[in-house]
N, C-alpha and C positions, 0 to 999 in steps of 0.2 A: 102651726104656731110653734115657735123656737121655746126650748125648754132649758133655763140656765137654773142651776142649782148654787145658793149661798149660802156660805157654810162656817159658821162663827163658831172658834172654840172659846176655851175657858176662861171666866169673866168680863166678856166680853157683853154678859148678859147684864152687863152695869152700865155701859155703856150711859153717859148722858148724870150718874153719880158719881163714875172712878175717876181719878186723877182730872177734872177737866183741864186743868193747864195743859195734861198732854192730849188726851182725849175728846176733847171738847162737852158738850154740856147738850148735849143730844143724842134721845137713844138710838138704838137701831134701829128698833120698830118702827117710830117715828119716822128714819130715814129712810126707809123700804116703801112709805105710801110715795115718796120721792121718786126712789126709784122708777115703782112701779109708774108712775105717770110719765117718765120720761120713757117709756117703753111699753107703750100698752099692747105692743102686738108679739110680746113676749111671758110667757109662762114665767113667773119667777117663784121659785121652791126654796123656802128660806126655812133651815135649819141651827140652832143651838145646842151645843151642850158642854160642860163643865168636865168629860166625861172620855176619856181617849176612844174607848172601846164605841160608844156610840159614834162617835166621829166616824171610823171606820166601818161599822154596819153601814152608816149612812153612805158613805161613799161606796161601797157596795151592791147597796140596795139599790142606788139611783144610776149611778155612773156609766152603764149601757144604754140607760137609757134618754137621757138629758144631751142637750146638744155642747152644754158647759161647765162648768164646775169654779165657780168664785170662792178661794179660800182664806179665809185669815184662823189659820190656828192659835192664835195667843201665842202661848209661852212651849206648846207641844210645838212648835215652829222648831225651837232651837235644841229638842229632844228626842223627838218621835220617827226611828224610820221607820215602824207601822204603817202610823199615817202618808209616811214619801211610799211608803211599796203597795198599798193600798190606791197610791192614783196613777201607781204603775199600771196596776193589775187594771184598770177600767179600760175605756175607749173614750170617754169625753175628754177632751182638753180639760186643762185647769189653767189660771193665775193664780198666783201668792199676792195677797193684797198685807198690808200694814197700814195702821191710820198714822204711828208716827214714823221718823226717823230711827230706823231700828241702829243703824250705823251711829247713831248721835250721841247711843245711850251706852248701858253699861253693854264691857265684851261679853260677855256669854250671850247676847243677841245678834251676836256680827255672824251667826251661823245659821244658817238654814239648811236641814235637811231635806225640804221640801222643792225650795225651788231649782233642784237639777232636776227633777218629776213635774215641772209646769213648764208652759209656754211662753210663762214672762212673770216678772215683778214687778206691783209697782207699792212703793212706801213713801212714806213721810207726807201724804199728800189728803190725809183727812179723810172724811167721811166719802168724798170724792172718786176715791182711790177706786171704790165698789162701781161708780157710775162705769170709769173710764174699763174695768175690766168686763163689766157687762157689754160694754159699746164693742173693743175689742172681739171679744166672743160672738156676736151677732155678724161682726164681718168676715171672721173666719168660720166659725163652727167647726163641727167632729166633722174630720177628715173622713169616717165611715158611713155618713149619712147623705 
């Protein structure tokens, strides 16, 4: 069984309360029973935190061994090379997911540090964005396994 790791940073754990005009009005938890039904013949390991340094233990801790790595860092996106050299250092693929239009919004989110360290991006495309990186991942996987 395939092992993809989801990995939500900061305030993201509002999800389905913050901004719904941009975010929509669903949390993630809720989205993840989705998920997971759309992929029952995959491990899904879904983590949070608000928390830079947890982000990176996590990635750490799992990232040899998970065949993926689905990321939305929040707002460490447009901050953190930690976190880009932390999905350096692993063997799983990643994608950069966004729920919205990061491009739409104010400049200091037109940068992402993370996504030269993943395999792809996808933004502006909602709750979704998770499905289609999950789908992604299950037809490629870790090139080491």
């Amino acid at each position: 069984m395939k092992q993809i790791l989801i990995i939500n940073g900061p305030n993201l754990n509002l999800l389905g309360k913050r901004e719904p005009t941009i975010y929509g009005n669903r949390s993630f938890v809720d989205y993840l029973k989705t998920i997971e039904e759309l992929f029952p013949d995959v491990q899904l390991r879904y983590f949070q935190s608000n928390h830079e340094g947890e982000l990176i233990d996590k990635i750490h801790e799992l990232g040899f061994d998970v065949d993926g790595i689905v990321i939305n860092a929040g707002a460490y996106t447009h901050t953190s090379i930690a976190i880009a050299d932390a999905l350096s250092a692993v063997t799983a693929p990643a994608v950069e997911v966004h729920i919205s239009n990061v491009h739409a919004r104010e400049s200091f989110r037109h940068h992402s540090y993370l996504s030269a360290k993943c395999k792809g991006v996808i933004l502006g495309l909602g709750l979704t964005g998770y499905e289609l990186a999950v789908r992604y991942l299950m037809m490629t996987g870790s090139p080491e396994r």
